[in-house]
N, C-alpha and C positions, 0 to 999 in steps of 0.2 A: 803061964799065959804069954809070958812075953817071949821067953821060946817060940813059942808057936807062931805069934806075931811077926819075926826074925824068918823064921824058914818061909811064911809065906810073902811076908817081901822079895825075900831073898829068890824066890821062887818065878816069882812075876816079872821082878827086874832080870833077873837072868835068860829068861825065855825071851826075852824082847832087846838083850844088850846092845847086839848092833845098831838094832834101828833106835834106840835111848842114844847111845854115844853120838852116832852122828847127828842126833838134834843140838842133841850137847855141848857139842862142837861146832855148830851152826851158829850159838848166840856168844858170838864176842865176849872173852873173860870170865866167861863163867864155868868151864874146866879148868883155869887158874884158879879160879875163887874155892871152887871145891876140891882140888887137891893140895891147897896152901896146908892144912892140917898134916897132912902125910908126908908132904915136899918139906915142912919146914919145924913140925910141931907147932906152932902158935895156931891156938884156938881164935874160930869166928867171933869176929863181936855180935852182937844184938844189930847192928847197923845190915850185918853184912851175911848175916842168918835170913832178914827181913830180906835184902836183894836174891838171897836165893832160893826163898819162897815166891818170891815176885817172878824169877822167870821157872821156875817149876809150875808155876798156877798156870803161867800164856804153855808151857810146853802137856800139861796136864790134856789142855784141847787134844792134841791128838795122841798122846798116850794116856788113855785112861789107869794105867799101873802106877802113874807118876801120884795122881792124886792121894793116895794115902800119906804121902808125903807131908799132905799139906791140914789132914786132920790134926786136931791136939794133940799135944805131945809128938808130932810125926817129924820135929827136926831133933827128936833124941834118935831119929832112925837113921838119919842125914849120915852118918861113919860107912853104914852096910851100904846105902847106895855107892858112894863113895869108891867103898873099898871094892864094888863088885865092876864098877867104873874103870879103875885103876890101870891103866893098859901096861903097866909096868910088869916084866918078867920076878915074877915071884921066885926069892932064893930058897931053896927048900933049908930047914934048918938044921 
């Protein structure tokens, strides 16, 4: 089930990446805040999980794809958007 849940995030947020990143990019610190995990390893606190549900909820208005984000359990998804976010050139391995 959670496969499934996974590819159709992955699905939604990807059909829509440009216009996601540049809202993203639009609200001050909050591409910081969500690539600190990747940029640096240290996981989000509870403080700063809650600020990025805070502005996913104001950007959810006009991306509707954004909202599953913000159902239960939707900041165990918070890595895929993330990593689907990522504008970094991926090393193949």
């Amino acid at each position: 089930m959670e496969a499934l849940v996974r590819r159709y995030c992955k699905r939604l947020i990807s059909g829509n990446r440009e216009f996601i990143l540049r809202e993203v990019l639009a609200v001050k610190g909050l591409m910081e805040l969500l690539m600190r995990p990747r940029n640096t390893g240290e996981k989000w606190t509870a403080d700063e999980v809650m600020e990025i549900k805070s502005h996913l909820r104001i950007l959810s208005k006009g991306i509707p794809a954004i909202a599953v984000f913000l159902l239960p359990g939707g900041s165990l998804l918070l890595p895929l958007f993330v990593a689907i976010l990522d504008r970094r050139k991926r090393r193949a391995s």
